[in-house]
N, CA and C atoms of all chains as a GROMACS GRO file, in nm:
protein
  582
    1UNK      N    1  -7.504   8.319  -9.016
    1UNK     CA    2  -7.620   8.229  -9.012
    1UNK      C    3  -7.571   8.084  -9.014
    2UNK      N    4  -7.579   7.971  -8.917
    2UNK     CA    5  -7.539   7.847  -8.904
    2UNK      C    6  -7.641   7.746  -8.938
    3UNK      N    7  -7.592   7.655  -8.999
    3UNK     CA    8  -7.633   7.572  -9.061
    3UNK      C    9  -7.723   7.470  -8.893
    4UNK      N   10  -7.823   7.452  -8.911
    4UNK     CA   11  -7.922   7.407  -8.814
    4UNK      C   12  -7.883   7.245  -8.786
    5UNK      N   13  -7.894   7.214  -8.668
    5UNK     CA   14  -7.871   7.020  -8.668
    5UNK      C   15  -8.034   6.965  -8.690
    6UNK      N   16  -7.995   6.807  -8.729
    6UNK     CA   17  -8.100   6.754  -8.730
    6UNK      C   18  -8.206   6.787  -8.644
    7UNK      N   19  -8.217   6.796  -8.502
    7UNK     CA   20  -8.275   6.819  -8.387
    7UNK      C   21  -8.357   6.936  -8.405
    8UNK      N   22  -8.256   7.068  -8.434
    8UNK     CA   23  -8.337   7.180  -8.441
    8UNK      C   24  -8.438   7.227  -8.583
    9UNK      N   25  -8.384   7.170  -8.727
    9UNK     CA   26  -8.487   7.126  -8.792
    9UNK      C   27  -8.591   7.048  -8.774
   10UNK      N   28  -8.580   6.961  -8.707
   10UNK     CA   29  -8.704   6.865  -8.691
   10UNK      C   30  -8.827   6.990  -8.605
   11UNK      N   31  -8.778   7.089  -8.454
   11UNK     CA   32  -8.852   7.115  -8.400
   11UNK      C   33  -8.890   7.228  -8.528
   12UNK      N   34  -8.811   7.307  -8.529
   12UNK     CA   35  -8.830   7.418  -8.695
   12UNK      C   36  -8.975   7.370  -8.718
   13UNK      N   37  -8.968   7.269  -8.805
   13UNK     CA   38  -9.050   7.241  -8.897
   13UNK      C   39  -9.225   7.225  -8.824
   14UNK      N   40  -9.219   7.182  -8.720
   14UNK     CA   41  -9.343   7.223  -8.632
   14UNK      C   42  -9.397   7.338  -8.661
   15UNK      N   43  -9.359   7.429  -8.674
   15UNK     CA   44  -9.366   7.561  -8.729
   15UNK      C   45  -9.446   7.545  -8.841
   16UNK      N   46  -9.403   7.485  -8.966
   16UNK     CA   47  -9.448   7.465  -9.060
   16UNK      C   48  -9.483   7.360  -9.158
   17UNK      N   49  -9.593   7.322  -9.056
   17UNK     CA   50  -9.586   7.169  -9.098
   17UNK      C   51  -9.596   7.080  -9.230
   18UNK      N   52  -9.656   7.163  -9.295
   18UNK     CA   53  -9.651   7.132  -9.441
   18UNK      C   54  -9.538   7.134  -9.511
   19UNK      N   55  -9.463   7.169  -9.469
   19UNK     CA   56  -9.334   7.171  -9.510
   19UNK      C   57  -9.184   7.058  -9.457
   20UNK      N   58  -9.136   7.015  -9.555
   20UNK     CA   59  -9.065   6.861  -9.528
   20UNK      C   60  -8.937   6.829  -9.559
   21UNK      N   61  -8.852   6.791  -9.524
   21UNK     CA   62  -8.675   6.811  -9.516
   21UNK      C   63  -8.666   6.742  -9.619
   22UNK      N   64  -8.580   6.778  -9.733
   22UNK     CA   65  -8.547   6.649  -9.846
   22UNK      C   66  -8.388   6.710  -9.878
   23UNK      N   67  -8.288   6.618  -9.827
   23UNK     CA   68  -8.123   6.610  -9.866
   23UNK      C   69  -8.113   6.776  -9.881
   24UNK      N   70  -8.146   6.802  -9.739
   24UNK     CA   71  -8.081   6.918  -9.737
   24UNK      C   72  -8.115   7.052  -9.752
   25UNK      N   73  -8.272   7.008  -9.739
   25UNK     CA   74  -8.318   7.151  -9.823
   25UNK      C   75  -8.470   7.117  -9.736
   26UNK      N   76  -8.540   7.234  -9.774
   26UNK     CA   77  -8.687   7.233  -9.720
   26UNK      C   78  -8.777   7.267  -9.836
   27UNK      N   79  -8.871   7.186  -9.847
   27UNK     CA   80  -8.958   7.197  -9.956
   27UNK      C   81  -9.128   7.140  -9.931
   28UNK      N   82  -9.217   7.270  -9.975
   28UNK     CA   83  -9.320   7.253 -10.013
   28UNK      C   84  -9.398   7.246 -10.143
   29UNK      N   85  -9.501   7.157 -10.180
   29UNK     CA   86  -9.593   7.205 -10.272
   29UNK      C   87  -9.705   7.309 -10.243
   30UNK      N   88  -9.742   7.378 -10.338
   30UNK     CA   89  -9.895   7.453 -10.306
   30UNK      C   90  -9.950   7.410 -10.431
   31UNK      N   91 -10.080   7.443 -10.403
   31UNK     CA   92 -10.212   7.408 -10.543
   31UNK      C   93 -10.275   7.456 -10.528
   32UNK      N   94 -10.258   7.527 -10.669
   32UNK     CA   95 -10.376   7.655 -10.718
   32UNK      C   96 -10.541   7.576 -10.790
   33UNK      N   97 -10.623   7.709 -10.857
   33UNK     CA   98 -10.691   7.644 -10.976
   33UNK      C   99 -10.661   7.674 -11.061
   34UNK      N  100 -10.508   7.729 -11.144
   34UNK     CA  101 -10.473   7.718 -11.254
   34UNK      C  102 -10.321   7.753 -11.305
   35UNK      N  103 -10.243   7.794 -11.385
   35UNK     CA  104 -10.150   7.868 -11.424
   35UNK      C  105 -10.155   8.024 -11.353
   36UNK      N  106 -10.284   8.101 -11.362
   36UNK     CA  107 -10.282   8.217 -11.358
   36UNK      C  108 -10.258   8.231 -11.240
   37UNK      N  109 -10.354   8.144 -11.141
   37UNK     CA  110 -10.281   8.179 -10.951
   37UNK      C  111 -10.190   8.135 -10.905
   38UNK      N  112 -10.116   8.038 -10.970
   38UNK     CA  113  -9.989   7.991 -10.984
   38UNK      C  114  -9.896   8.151 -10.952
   39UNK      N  115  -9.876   8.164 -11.113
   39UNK     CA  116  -9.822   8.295 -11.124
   39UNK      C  117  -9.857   8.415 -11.019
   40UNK      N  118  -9.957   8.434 -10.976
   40UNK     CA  119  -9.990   8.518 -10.881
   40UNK      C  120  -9.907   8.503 -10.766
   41UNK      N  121  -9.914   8.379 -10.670
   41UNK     CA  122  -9.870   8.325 -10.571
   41UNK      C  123  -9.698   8.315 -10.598
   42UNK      N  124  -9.656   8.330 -10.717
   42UNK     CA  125  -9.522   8.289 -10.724
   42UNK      C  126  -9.492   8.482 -10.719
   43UNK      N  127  -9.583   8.572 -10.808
   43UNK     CA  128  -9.520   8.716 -10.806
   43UNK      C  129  -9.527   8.740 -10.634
   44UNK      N  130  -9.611   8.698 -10.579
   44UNK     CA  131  -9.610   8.737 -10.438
   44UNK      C  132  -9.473   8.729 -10.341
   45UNK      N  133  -9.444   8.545 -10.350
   45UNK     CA  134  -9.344   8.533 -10.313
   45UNK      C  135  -9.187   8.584 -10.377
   46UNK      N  136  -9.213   8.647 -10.496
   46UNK     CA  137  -9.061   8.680 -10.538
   46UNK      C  138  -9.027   8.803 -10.457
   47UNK      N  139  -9.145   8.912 -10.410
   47UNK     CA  140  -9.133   8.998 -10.348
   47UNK      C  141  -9.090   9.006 -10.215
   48UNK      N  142  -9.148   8.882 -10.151
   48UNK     CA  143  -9.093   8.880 -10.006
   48UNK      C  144  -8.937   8.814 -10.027
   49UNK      N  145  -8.921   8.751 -10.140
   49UNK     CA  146  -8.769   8.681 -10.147
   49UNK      C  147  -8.684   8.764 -10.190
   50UNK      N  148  -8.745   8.888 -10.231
   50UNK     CA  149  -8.638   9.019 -10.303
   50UNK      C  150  -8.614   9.131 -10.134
   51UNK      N  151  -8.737   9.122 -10.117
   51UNK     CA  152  -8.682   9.198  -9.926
   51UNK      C  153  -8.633   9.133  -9.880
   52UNK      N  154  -8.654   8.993  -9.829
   52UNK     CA  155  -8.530   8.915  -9.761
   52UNK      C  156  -8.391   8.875  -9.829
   53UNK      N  157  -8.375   8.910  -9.967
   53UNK     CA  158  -8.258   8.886 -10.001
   53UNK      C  159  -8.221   8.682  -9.979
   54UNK      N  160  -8.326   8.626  -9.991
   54UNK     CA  161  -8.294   8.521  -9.977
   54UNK      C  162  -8.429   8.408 -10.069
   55UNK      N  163  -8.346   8.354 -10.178
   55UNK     CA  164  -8.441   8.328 -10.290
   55UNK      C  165  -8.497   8.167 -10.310
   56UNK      N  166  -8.633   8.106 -10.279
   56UNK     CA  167  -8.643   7.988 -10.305
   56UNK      C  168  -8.666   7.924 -10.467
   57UNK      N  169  -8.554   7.830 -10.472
   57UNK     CA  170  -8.576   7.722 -10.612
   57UNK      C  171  -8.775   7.765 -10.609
   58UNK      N  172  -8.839   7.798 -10.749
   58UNK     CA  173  -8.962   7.778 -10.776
   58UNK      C  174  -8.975   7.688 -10.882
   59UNK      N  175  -9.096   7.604 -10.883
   59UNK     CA  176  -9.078   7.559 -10.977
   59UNK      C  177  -9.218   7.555 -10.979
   60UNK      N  178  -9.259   7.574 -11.150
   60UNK     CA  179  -9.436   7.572 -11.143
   60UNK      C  180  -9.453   7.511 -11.243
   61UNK      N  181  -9.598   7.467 -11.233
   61UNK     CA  182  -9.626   7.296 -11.272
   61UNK      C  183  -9.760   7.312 -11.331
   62UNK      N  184  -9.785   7.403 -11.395
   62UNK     CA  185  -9.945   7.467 -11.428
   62UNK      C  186 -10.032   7.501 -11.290
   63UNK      N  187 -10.087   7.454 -11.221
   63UNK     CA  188 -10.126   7.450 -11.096
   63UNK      C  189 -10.082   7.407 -11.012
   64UNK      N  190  -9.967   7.366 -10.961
   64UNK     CA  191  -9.853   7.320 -10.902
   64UNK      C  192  -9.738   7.408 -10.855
   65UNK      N  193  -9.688   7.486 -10.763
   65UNK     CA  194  -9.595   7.544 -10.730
   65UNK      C  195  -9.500   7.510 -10.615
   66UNK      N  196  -9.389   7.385 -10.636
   66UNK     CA  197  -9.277   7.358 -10.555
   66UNK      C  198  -9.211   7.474 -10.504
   67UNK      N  199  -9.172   7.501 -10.404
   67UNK     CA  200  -9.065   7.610 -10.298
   67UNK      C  201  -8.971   7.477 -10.272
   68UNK      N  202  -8.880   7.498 -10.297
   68UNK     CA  203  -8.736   7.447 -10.222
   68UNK      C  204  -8.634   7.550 -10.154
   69UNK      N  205  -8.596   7.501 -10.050
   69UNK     CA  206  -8.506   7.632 -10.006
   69UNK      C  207  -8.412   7.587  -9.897
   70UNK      N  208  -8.298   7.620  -9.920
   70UNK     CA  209  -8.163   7.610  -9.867
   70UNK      C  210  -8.060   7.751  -9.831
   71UNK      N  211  -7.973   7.727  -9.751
   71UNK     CA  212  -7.885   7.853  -9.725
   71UNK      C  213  -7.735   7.810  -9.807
   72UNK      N  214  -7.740   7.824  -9.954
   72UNK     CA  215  -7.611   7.793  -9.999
   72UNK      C  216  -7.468   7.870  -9.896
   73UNK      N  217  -7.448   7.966  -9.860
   73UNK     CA  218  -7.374   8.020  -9.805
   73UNK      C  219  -7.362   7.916  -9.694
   74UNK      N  220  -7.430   7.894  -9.571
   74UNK     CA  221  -7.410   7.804  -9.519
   74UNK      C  222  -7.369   7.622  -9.538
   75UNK      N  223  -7.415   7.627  -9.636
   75UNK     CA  224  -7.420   7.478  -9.660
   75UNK      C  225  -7.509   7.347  -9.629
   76UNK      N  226  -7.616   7.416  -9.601
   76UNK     CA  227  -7.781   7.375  -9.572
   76UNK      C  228  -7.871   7.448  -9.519
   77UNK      N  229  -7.966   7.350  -9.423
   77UNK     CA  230  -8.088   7.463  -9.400
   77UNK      C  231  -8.037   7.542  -9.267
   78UNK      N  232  -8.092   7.688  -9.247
   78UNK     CA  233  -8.127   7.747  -9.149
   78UNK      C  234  -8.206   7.850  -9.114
   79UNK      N  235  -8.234   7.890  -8.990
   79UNK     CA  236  -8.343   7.953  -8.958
   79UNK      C  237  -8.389   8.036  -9.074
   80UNK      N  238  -8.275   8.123  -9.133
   80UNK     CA  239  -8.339   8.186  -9.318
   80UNK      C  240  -8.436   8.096  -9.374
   81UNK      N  241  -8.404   8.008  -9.363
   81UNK     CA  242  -8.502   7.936  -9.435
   81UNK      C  243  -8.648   7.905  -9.402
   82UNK      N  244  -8.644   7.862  -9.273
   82UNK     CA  245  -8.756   7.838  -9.192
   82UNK      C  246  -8.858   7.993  -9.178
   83UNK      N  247  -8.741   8.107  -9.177
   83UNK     CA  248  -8.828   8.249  -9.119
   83UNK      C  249  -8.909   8.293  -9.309
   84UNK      N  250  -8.824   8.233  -9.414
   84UNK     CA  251  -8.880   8.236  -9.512
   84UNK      C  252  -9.028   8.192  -9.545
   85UNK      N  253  -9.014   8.091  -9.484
   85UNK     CA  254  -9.119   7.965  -9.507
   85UNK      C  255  -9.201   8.006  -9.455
   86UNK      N  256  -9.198   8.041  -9.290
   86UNK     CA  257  -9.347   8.125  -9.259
   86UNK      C  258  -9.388   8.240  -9.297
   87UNK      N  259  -9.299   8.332  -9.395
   87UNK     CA  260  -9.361   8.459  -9.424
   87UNK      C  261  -9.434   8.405  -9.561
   88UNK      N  262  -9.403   8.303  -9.608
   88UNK     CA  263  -9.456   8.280  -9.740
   88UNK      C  264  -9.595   8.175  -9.694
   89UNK      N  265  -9.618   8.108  -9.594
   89UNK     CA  266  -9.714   8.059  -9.530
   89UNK      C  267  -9.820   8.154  -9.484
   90UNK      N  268  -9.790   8.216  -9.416
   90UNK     CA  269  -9.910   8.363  -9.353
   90UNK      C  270  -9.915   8.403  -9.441
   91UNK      N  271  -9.853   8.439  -9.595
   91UNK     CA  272  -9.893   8.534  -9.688
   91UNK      C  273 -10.047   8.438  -9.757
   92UNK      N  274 -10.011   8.302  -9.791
   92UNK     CA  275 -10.126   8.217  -9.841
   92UNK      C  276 -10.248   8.260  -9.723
   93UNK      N  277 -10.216   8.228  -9.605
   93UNK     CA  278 -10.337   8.263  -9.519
   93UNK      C  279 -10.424   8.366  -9.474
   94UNK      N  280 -10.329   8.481  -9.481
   94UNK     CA  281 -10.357   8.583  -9.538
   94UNK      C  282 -10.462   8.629  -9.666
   95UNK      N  283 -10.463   8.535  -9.794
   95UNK     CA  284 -10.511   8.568  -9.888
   95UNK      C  285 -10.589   8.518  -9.870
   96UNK      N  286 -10.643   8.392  -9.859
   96UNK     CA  287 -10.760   8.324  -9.806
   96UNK      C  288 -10.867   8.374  -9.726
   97UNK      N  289 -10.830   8.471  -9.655
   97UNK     CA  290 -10.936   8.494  -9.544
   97UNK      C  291 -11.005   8.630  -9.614
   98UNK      N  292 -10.327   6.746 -13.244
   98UNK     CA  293 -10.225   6.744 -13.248
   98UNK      C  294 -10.106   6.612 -13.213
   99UNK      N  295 -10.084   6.582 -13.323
   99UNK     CA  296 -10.044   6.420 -13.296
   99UNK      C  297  -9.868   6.414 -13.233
  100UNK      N  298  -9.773   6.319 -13.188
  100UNK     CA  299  -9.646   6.354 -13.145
  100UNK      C  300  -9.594   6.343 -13.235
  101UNK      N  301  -9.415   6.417 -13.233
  101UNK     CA  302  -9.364   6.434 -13.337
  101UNK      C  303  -9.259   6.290 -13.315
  102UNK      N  304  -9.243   6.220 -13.444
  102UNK     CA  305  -9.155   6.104 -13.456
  102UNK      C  306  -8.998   6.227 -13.404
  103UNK      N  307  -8.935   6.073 -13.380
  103UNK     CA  308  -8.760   6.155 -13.372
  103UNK      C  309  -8.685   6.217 -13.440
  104UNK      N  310  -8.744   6.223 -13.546
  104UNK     CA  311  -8.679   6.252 -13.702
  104UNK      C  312  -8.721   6.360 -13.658
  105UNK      N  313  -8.890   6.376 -13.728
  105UNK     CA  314  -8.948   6.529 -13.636
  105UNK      C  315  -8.872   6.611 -13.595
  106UNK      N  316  -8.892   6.560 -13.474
  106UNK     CA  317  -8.858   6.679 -13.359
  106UNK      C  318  -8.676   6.687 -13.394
  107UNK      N  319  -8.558   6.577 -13.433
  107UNK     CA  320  -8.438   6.639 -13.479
  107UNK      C  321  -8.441   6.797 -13.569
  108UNK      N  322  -8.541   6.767 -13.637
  108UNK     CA  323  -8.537   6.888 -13.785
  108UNK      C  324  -8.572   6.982 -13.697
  109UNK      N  325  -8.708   6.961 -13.664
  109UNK     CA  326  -8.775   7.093 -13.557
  109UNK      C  327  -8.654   7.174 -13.455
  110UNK      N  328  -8.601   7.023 -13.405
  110UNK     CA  329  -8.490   7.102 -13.313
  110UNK      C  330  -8.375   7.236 -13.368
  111UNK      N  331  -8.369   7.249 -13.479
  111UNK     CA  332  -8.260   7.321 -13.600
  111UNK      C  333  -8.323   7.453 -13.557
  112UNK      N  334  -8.479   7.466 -13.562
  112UNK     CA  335  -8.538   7.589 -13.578
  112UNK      C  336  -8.522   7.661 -13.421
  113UNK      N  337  -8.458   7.610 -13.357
  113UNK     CA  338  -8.427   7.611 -13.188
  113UNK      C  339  -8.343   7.574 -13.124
  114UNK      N  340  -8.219   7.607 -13.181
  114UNK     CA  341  -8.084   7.557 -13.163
  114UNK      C  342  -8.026   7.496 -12.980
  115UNK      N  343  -8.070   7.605 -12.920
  115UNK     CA  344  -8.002   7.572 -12.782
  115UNK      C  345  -8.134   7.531 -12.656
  116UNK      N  346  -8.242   7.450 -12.714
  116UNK     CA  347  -8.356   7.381 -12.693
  116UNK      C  348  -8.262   7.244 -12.739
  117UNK      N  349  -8.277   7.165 -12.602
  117UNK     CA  350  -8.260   7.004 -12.644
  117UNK      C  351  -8.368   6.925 -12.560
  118UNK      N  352  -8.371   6.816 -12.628
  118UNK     CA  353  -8.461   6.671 -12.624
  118UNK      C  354  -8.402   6.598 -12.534
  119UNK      N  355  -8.488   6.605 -12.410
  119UNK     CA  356  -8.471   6.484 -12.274
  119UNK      C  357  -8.602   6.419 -12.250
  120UNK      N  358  -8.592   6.312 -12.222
  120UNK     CA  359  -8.680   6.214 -12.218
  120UNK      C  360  -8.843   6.251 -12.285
  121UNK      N  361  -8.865   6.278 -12.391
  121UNK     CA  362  -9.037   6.330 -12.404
  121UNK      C  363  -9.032   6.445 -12.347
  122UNK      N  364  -8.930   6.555 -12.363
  122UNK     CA  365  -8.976   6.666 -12.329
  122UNK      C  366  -8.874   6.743 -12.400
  123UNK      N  367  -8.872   6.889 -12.396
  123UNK     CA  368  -8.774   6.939 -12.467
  123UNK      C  369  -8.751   7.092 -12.356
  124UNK      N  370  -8.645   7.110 -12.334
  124UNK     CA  371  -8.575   7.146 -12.238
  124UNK      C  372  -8.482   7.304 -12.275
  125UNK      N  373  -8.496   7.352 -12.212
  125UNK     CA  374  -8.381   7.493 -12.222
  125UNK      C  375  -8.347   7.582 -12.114
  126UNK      N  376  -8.235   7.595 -12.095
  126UNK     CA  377  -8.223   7.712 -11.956
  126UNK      C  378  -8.208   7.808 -11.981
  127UNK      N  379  -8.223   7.937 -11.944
  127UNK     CA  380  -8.203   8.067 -11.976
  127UNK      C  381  -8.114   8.144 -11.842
  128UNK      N  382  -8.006   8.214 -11.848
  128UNK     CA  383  -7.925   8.294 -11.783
  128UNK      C  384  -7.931   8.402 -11.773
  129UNK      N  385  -7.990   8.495 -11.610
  129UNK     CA  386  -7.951   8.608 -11.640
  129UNK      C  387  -7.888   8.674 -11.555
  130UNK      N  388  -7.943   8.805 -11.488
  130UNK     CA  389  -7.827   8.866 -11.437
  130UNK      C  390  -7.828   8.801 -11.277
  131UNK      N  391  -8.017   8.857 -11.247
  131UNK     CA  392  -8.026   8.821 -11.109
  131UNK      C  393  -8.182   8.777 -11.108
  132UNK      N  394  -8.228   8.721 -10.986
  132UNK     CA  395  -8.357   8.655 -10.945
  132UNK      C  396  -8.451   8.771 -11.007
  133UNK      N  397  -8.478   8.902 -10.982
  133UNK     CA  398  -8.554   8.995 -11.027
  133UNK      C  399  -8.578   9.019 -11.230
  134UNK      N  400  -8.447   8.947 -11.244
  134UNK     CA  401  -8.479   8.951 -11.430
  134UNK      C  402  -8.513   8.832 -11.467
  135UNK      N  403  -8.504   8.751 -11.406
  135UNK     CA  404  -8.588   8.587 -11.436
  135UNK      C  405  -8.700   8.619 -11.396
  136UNK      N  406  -8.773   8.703 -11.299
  136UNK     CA  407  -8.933   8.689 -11.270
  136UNK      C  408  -8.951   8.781 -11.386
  137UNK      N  409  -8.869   8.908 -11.433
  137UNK     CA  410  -8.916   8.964 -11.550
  137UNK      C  411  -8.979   8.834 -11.698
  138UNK      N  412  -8.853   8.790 -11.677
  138UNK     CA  413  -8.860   8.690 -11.824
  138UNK      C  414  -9.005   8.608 -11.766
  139UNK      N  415  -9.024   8.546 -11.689
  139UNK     CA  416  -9.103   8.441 -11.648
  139UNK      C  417  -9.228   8.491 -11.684
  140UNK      N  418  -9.239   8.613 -11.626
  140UNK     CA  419  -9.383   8.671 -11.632
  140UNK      C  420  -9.397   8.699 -11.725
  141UNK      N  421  -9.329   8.734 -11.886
  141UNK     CA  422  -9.328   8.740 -12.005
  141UNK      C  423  -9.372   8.616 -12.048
  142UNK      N  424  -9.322   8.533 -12.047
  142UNK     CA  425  -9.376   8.383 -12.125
  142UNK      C  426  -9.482   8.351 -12.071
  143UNK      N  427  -9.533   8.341 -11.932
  143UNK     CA  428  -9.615   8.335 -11.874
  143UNK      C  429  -9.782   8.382 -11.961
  144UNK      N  430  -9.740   8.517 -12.017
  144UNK     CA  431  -9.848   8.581 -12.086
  144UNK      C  432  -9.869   8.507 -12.239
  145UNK      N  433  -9.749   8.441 -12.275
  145UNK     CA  434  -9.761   8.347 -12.376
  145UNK      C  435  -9.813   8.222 -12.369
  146UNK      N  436  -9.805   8.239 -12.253
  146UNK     CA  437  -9.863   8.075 -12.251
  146UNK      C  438  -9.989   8.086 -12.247
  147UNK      N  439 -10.078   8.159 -12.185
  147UNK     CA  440 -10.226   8.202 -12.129
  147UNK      C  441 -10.217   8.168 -12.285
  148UNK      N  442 -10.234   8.283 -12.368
  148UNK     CA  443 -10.234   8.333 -12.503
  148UNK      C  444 -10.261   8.220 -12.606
  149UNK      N  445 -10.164   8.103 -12.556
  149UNK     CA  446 -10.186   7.970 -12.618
  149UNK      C  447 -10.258   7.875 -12.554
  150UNK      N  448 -10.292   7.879 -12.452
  150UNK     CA  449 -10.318   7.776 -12.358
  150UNK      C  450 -10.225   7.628 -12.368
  151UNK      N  451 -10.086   7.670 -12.367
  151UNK     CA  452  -9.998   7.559 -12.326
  151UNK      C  453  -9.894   7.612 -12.258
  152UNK      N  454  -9.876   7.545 -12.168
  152UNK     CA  455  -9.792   7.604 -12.032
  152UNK      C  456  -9.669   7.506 -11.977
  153UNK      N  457  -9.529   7.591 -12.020
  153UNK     CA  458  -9.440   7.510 -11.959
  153UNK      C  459  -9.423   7.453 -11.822
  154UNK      N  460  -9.336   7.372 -11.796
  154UNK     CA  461  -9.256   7.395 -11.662
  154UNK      C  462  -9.187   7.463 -11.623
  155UNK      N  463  -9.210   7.569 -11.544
  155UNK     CA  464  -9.086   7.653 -11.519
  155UNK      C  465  -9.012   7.626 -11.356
  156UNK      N  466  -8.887   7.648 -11.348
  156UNK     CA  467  -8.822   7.626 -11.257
  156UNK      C  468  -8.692   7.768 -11.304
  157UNK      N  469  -8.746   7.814 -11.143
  157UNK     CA  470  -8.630   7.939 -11.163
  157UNK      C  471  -8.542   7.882 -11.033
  158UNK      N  472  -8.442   7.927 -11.060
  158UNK     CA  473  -8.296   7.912 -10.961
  158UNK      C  474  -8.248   8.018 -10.930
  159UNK      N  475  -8.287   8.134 -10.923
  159UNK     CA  476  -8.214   8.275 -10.888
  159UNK      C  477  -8.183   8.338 -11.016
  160UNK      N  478  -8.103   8.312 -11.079
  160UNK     CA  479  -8.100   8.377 -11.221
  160UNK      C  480  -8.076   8.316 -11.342
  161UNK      N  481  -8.179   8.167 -11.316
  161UNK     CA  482  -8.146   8.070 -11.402
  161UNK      C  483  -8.280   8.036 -11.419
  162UNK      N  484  -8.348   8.039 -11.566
  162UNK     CA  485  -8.474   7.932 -11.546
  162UNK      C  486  -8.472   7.842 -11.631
  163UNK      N  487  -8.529   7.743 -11.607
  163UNK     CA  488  -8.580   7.598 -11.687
  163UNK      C  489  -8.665   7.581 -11.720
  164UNK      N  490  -8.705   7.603 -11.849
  164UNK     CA  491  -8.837   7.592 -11.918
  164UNK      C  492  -8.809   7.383 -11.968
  165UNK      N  493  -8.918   7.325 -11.946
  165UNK     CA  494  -8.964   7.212 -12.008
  165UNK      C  495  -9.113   7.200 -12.054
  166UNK      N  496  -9.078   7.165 -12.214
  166UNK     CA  497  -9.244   7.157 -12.218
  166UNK      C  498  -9.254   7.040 -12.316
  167UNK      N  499  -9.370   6.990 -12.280
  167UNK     CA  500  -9.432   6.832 -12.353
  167UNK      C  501  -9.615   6.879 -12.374
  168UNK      N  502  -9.607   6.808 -12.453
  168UNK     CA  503  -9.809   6.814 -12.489
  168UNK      C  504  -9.858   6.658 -12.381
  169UNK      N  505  -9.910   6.667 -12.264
  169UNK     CA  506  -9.960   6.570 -12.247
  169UNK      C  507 -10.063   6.471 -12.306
  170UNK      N  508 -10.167   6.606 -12.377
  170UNK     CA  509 -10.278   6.502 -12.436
  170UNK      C  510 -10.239   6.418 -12.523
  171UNK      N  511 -10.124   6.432 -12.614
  171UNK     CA  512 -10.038   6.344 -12.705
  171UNK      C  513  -9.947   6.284 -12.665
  172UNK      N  514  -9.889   6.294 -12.583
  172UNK     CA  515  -9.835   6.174 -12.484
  172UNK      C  516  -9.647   6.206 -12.531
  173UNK      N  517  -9.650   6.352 -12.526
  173UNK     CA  518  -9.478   6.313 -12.623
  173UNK      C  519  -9.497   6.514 -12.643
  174UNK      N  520  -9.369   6.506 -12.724
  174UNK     CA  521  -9.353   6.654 -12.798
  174UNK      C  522  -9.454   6.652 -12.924
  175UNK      N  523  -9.436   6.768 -12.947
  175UNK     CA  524  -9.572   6.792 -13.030
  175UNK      C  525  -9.537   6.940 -13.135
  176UNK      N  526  -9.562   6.959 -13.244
  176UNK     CA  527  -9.534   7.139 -13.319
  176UNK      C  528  -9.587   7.215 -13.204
  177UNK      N  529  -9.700   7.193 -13.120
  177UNK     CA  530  -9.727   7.314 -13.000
  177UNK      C  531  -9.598   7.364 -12.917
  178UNK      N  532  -9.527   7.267 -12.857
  178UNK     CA  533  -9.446   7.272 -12.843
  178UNK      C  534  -9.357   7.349 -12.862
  179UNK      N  535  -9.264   7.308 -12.976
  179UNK     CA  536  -9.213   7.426 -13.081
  179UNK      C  537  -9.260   7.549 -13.113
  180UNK      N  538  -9.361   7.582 -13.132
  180UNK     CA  539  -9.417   7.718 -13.198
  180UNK      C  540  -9.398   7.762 -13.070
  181UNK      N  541  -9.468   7.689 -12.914
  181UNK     CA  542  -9.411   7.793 -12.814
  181UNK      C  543  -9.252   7.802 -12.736
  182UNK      N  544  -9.180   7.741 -12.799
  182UNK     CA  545  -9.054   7.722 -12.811
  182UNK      C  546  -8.968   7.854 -12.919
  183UNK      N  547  -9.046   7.859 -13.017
  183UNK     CA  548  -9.021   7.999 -13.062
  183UNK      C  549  -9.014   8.112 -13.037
  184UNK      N  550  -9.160   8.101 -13.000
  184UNK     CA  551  -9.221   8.217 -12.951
  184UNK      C  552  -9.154   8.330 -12.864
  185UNK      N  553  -9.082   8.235 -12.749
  185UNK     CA  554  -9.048   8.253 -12.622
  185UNK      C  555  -8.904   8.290 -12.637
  186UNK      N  556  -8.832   8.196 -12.757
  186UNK     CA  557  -8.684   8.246 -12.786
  186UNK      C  558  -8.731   8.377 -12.871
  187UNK      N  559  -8.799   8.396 -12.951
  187UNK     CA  560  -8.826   8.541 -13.037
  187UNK      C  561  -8.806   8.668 -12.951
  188UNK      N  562  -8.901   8.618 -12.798
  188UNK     CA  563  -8.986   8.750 -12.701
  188UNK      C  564  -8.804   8.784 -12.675
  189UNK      N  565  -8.685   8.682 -12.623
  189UNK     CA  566  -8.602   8.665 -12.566
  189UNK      C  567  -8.496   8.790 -12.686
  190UNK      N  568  -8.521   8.783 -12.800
  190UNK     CA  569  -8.447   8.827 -12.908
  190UNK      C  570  -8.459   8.975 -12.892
  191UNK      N  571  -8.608   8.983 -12.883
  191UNK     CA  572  -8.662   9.152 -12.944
  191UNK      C  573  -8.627   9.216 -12.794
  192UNK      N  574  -8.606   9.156 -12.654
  192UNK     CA  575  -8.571   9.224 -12.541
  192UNK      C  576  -8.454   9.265 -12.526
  193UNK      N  577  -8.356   9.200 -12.613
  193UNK     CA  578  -8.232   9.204 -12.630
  193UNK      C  579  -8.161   9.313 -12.737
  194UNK      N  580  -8.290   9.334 -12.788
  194UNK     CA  581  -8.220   9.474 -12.926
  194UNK      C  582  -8.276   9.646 -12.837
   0.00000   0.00000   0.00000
């Protein structure tokens, strides 16, 4: 898995637009209405990050849940990351509907 | 619940040895094997926190999490704090026997 150039992150991220390059890494917020869907939304995603074998920094904030995510093996972002990002994107949209 | 002076929270800190004091907040990481036993632990405190209605920061790293917690309405650390600072090292104790 190769570490992506500026160029092909930038188009990547079209993909997922809510989502935004910071030193190296790709990171979103989400917002719940509380701790409890917090936690929900975070058990969701540990599951798709335990089948892909590929795990995003979480960080939760009471109603606040940061995703950061990088390919340490590589040495920044790549497509792992990006194919992460939309399974954890359709899963929110998914629940919504 | 009023904040605890520095003195305070030094003594308090005794009752919570490997809990330290960064900026107005009080801080601890926990180590484990892999990403799947940090969502164990997480989702454990998690139920403590509901329980109290005070809710850390958590930030997991794969098999590392970072609990930070501060009382906002008091503007600082606080005994809430602590007691769920206990709490959470206790749950950590009795999983361990």
């Amino acid at each position: 898995m190769e570490k992506l150039t500026d160029g092909q992150i930038e188009t990547a991220l079209n993909s997922v637009p809510e989502w935004s390059e910071v030193g190296g890494e790709i990171q979103r917020t989400y917002q719940f209405a509380d701790f409890n869907e917090s936690m929900g939304f975070v058990n969701k995603i540990a599951k798709i990050a335990e089948d892909l074998q590929h795990h995003p920094d979480v960080l939760i904030r009471y109603n606040k849940v940061t995703l950061t995510l990088t390919t340490h093996d590589a040495g920044g972002i790549t497509e792992k990351d990006f194919d992460l990002a939309r399974k954890i994107d359709a899963l929110l949209v998914t629940s919504k509907n």
